[in-house]
C-alpha positions in Angstrom: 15.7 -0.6 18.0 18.5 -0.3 14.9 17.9 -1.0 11.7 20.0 -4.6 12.4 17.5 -5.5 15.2 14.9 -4.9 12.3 15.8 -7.6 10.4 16.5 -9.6 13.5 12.8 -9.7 14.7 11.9 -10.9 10.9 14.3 -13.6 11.1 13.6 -14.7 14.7 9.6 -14.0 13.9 9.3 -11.6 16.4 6.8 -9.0 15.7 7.8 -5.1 15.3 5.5 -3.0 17.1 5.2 0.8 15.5 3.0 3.3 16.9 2.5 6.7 15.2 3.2 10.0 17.2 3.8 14.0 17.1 4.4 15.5 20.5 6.2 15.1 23.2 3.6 13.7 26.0 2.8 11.3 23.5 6.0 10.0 22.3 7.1 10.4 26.1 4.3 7.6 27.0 5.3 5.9 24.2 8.8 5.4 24.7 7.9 3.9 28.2 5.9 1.5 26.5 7.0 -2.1 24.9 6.4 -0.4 21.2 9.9 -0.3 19.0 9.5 2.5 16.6 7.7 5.9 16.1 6.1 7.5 13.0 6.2 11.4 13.2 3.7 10.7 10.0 2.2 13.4 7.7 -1.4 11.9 8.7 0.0 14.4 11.7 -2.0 17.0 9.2 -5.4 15.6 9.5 -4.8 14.6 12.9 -3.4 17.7 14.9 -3.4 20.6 12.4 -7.1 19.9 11.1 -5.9 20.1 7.1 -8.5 17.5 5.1 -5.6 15.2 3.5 -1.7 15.2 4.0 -1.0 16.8 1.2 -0.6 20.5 2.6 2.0 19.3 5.2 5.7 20.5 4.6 8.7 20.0 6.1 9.2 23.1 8.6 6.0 21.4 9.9 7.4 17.6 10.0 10.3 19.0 11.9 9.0 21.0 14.4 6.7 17.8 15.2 10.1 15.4 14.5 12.3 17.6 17.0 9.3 17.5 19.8 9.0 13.3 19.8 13.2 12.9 19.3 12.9 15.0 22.5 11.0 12.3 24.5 11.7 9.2 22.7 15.0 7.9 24.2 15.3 4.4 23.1 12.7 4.2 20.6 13.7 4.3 17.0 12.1 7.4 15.4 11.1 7.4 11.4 9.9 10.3 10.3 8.1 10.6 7.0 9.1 13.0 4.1 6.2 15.2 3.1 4.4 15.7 -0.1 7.0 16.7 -2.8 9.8 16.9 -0.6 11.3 14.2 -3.0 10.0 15.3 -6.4 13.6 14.1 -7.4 16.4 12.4 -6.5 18.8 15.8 -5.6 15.9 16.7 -3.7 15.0 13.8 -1.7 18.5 12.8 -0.7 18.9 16.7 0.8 15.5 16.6 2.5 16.0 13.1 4.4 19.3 14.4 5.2 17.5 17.8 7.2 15.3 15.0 8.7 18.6 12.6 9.9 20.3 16.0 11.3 17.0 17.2 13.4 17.1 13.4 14.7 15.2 10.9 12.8 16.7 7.8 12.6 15.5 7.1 9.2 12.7 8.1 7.4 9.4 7.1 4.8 8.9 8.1 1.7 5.4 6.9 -0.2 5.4 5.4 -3.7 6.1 2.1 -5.2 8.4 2.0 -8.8 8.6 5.9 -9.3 10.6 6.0 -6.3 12.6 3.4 -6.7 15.8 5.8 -7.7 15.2 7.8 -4.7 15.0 5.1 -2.5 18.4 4.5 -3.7 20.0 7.7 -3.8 19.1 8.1 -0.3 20.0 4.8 0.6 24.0 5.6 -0.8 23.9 8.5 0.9 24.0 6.4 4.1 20.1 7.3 5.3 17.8 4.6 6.1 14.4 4.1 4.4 11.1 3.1 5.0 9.3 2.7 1.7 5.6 3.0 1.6 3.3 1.1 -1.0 -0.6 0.3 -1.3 -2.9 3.3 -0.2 -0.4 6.2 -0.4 -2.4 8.9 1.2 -0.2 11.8 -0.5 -1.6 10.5 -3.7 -4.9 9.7 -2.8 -6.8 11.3 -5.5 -5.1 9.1 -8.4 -6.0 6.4 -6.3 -9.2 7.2 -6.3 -10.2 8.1 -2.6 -8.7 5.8 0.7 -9.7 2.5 -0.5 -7.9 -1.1 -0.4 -5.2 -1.6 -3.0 -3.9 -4.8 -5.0 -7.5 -6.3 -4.9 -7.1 -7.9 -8.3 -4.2 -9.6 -10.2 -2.6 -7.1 -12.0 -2.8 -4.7 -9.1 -1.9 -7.7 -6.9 1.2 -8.4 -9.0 2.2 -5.0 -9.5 3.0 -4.3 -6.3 4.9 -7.7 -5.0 7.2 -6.2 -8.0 7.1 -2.8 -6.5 7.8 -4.7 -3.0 11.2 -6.3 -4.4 12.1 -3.6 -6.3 12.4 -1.2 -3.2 13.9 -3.5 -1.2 16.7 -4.1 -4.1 16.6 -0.6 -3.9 17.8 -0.9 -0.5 15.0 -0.1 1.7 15.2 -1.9 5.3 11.4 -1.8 5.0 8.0 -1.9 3.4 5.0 -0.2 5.0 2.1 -2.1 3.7 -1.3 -0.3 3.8 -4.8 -1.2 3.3 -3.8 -4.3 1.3 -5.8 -7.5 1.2 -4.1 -9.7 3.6 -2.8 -12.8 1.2 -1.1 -10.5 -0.6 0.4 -9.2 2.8 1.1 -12.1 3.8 2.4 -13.4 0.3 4.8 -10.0 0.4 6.2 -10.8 3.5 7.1 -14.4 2.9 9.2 -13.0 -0.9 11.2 -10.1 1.2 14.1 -10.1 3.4 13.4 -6.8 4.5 10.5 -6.5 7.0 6.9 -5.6 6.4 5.1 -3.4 8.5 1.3 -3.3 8.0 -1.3 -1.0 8.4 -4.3 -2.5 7.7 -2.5 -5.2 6.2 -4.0 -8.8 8.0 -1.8 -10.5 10.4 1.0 -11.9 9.0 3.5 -9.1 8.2 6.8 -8.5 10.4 5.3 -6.0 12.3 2.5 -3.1 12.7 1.8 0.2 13.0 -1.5 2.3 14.1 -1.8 5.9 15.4 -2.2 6.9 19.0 -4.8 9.2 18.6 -6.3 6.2 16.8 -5.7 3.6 19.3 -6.7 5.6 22.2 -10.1 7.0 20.7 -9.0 11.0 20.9 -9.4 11.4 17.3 -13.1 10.4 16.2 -13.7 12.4 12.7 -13.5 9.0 10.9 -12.1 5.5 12.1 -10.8 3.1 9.3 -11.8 0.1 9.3 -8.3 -1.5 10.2 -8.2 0.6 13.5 -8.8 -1.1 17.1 -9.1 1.3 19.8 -7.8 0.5 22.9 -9.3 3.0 25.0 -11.9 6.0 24.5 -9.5 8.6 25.9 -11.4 11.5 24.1 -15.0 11.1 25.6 -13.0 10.9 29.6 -11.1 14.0 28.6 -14.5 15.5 27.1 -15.9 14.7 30.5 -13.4 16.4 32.6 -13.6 19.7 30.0 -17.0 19.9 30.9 -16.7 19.3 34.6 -14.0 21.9 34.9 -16.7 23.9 33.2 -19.5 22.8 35.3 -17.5 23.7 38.5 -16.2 27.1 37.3 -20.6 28.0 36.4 -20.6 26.5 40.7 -17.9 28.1 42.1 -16.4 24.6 42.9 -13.0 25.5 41.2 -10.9 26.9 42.6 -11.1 25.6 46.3 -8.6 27.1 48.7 -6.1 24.3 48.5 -5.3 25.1 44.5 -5.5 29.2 45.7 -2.1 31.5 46.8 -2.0 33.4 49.4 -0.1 36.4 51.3 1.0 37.8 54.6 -2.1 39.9 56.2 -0.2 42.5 57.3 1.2 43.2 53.6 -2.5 42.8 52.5 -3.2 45.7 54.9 -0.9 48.2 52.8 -2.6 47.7 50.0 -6.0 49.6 51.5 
């Protein structure tokens, strides 16, 4: 997937398929999979590092998560998001989604609708692809007050189809829509070239985006309401935890076959 194919699949209609990610098994899985893009996404706080919002995450951590999927995803494209005040200006966010580009996204998020317009741009000249990010922003979740559905009414509703058009003048390739009503999704879509991803967002965006530890029930401490898990991956690998554990209390594990062993005679010296 480049950033031409992107607006490909929203001129031929075909849907874009992102799933978010932060290791390498993971994004190795992933990569073999039919799914175009991966997020290394700041949720990655909540969901592997146990922080209560996004907010804490940084960039050394971002990286170290970005470096792990670029290692395993070959031919899927890889955004990586830019952490909570990693773009507090435009100096700032231009040199912060370059460290991102040179440990190998190949473009990256930012959250925020007409504040960030002038960064979207900045980092746009300076030859970087963006993703922007508009309706629940989780980094700024307490102005918003908690995770709840944005544009609901008009002037919200209105608000951000401006903020939509303005990024994408800006020159974002995309617009990650989240936890928006789904006419206004849909009403987004159909005013933008650019394509709209949506989490959360109804059907008829350009594309879609949901986490793997989401998808494949391993993380359980709270399911949106836009989430549809696909497997319950966490309660089999609960069940094998405790059956390893059941068989160490039996003396089932370890049999002889996963055991080493030595030469009898060398054995012998040791006595």
């Amino acid at each position: 997937m480049t950033i031409p194919q992107v607006r490909q699949y929203k001129e031929q209609g075909r849907k874009i398929k992102m799933i978010v990610a932060y290791d390498y098994p993971f994004a190795a899985l992933i990569d073999k999979s039919d799914a175009d893009m991966i997020l290394v996404g700041d949720s990655l706080g909540m969901v592997v590092l146990g922080y209560d919002t996004t907010v804490p995450v940084n960039m050394e951590e971002i990286i170290y998560h970005l470096r792990a999927v670029r290692r395993a995803a070959r031919n899927t494209m890889v955004v990586a998001d830019m952490p909570f005040m990693s773009y507090i200006n435009v100096d700032e966010a231009i040199r912060n989604a370059g460290r991102l580009m040179k440990e190998g996204a190949d473009c990256v998020k930012l959250e925020g609708g007409l504040p960030m317009v002038d960064k979207v741009k900045g980092i746009v000249d300076a030859g970087i692809p963006v993703m922007a990010h508009i309706g629940l922003t989780p980094q700024t979740v307490s102005m918003l007050g908690g995770f709840k559905v944005q544009g609901k009414d008009a002037a919200s509703a209105e608000r951000m189809l401006l903020e939509a058009r303005e990024l994408e003048g800006a020159g974002a390739f995309a617009v990650l829509l989240e936890c928006v009503p789904a006419p206004l999704a849909r009403l987004i879509t159909a005013k933008l070239s650019a394509a709209t991803i949506g989490t959360g967002a109804g059907a008829d965006v350009d594309g879609h985006c949901l986490n793997a530890y989401d998808l494949t029930g391993i993380f359980d401490r709270f399911v949106p309401k836009f989430v549809k898990p696909y497997a319950q991956v966490g309660t089999q690998m609960l069940d094998a935890f405790n059956a390893y554990c059941r068989e160490i209390d039996s003396g089932g594990f370890p049999e002889e076959k996963h055991c080493f062993t030595m030469k009898e005679e060398d054995l012998k010296r040791l006595y």
